[in-house]
C-alpha positions as CSV (number, residue, x, y, z in Angstrom):
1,X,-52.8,-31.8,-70.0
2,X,-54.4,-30.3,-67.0
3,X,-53.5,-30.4,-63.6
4,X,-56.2,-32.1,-61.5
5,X,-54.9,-29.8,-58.8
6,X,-54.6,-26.8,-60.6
7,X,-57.8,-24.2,-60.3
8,X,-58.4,-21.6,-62.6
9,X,-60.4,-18.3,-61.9
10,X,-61.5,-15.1,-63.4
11,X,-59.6,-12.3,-62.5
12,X,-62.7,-10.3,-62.2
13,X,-64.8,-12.3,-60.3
14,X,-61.8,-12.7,-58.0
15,X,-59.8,-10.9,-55.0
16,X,-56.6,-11.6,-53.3
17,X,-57.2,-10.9,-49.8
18,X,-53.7,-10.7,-47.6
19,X,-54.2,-11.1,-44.1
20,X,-52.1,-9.4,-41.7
21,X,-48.5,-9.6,-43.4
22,X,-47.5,-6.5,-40.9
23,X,-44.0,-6.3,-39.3
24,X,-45.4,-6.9,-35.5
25,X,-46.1,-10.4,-37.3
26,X,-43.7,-10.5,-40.1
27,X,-40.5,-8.6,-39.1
28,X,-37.0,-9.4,-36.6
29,X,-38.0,-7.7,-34.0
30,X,-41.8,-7.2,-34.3
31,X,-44.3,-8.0,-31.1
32,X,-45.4,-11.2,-32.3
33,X,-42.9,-12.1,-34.7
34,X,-43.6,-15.4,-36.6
35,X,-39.9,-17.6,-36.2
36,X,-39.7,-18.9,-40.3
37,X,-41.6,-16.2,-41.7
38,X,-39.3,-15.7,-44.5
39,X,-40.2,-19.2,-45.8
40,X,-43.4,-18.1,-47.4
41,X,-42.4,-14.3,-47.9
42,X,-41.5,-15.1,-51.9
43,X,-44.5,-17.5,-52.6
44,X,-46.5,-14.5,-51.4
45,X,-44.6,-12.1,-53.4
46,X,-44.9,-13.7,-56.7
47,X,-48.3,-14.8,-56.1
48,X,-49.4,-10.9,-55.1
49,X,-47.5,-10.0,-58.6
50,X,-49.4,-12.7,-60.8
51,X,-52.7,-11.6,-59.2
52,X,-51.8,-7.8,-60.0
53,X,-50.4,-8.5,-63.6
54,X,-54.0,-10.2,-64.1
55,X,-56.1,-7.9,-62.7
56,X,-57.5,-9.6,-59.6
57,X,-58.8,-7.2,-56.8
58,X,-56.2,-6.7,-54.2
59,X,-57.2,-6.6,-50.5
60,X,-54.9,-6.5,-47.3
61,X,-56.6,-6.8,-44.2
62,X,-54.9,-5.3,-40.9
63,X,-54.8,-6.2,-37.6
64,X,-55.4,-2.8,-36.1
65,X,-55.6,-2.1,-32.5
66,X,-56.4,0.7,-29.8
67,X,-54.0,0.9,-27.0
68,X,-55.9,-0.3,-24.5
69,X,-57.6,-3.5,-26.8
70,X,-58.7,-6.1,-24.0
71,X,-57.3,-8.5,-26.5
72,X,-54.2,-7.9,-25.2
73,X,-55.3,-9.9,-22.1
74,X,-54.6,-12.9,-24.3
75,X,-51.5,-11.6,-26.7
76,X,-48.7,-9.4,-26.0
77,X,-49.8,-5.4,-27.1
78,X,-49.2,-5.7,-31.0
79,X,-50.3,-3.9,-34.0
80,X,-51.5,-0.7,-32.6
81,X,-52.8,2.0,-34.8
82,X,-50.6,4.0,-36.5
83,X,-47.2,2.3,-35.3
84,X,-44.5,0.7,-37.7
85,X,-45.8,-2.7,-36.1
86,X,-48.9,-2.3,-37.3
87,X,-47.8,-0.9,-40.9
88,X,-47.5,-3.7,-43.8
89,X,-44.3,-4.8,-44.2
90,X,-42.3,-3.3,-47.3
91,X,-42.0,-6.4,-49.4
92,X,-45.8,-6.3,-50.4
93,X,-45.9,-2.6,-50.9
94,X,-49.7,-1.9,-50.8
95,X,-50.5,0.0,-54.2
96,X,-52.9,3.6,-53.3
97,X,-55.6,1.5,-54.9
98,X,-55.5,-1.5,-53.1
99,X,-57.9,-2.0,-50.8
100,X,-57.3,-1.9,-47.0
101,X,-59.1,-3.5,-43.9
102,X,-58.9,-2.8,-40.8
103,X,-60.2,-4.4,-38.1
104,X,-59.9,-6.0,-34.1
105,X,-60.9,-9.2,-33.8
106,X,-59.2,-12.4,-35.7
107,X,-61.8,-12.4,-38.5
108,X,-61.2,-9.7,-41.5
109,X,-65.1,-9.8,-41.7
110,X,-66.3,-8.9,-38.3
111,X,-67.1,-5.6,-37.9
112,X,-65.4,-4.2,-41.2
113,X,-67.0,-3.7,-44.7
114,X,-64.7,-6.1,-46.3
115,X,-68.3,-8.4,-47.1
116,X,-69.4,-5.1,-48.7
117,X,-66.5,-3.9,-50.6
118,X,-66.3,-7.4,-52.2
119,X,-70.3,-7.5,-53.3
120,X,-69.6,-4.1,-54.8
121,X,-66.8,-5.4,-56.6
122,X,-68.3,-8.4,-58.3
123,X,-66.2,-11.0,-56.1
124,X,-67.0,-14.6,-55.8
125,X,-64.1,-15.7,-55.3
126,X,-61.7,-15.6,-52.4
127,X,-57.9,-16.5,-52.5
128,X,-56.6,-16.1,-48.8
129,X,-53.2,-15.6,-47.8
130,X,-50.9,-14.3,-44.7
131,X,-51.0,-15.0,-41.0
132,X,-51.2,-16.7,-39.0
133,X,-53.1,-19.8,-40.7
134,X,-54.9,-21.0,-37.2
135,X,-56.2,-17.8,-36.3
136,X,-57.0,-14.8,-38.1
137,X,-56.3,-17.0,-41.8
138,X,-59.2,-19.6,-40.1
139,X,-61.0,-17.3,-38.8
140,X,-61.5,-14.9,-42.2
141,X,-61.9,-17.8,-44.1
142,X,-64.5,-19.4,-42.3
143,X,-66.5,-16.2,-42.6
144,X,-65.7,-15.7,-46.2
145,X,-67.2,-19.5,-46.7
146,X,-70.1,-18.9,-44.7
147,X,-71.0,-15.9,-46.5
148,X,-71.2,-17.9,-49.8
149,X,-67.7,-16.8,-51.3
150,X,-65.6,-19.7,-53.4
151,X,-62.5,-19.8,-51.1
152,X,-59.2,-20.8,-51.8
153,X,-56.2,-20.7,-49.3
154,X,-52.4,-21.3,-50.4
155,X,-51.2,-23.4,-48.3
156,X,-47.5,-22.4,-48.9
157,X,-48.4,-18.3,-48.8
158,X,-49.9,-19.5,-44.8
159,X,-48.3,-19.2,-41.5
160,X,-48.2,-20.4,-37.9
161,X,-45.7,-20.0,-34.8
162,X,-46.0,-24.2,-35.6
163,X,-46.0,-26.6,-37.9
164,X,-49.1,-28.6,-36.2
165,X,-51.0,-25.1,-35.9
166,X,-50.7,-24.7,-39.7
167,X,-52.0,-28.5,-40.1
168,X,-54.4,-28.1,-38.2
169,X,-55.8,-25.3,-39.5
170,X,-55.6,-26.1,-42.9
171,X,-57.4,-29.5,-42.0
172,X,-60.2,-27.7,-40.5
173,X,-61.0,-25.5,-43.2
174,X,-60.9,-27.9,-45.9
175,X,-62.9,-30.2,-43.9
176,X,-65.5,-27.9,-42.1
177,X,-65.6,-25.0,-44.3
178,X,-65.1,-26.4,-47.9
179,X,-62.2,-24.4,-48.5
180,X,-60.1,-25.2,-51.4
181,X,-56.3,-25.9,-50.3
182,X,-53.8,-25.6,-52.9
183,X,-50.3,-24.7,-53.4
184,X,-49.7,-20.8,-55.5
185,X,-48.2,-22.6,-58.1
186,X,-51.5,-24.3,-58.7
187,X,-53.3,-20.9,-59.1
188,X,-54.5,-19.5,-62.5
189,X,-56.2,-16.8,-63.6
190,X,-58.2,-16.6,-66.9
């Protein structure tokens, strides 16, 4: 019997995008390290291992910064360009053909030719992961929805600095943006 829960995609019609699992987010020691990080670290891991065993389009989206961003009016510096903060962390080990984004700004689509990249490819379907889920996880997913993509977020393979910021953000894109919240074990490719 099928889950009701469970959704099931085509690996080619599909791409895995991992937002901004760098080590200024996702390392001790990193500018804006996320406290409880490592709880989602091996749902990502054998969810990015699935969608590479099947085929799915890989895509890891970095938060990339100059070293005078006027963003960093409103976070700590973090993530500048060609630093080890900025670099994704080892765990995920970012395959030569994987696709990479970078970009400045909280959304993965703004300014970067991750829209384009996934036309090219066939994509129709977006499966979001990575940090953190009320900012740049909201903020690529909205655009992803509003640009007609199917868009799935795992809501164990998401994370905040808190609990009520990963609620809430979930709750906003399910409810305003149509986005599909599931756990990874519910994910399937066929």
């Amino acid at each position: 019997m099928i889950n009701p829960s469970e959704i099931f995609l085509n690996p080619k019609e599909t791409a895995m995008v991992i937002v901004h699992m760098q080590n200024d987010f996702c390392t001790r020691g990193g500018a804006l390290y996320i406290d409880g990080i490592e709880q989602i670290l091996d749902n990502v891991e054998q969810t990015l291992k699935r969608a590479r065993d099947s085929g799915v389009e890989v895509v890891f989206t970095k938060d990339w910064h100059r070293k005078d961003d006027p963003e960093f009016n409103i976070w700590l510096e973090h993530c500048v360009k060609d630093t080890w903060g900025s670099d994704i962390i080892d765990a995920l080990s970012k395959r030569d053909e994987e696709y990479e984004v970078r970009g400045r700004r909280y959304s993965s689509f703004y300014a970067t030719d991750l829209d384009l990249f996934l036309r090219e490819s066939g994509i129709k379907n977006v499966v979001v992961m990575g940090v953190m889920a009320n900012i740049c996880v909201l903020h690529t997913t909205a655009d992803a929805s509003m640009l007609g993509y199917r868009t799935i977020v795992l809501s164990d393979c998401v994370k905040s600095v808190s609990s009520y910021e990963e609620d809430y953000a979930l709750h906003h894109m399910k409810n305003v943006f149509d986005t599909e919240i599931i756990t990874s074990d519910c994910l399937r490719f066929e």
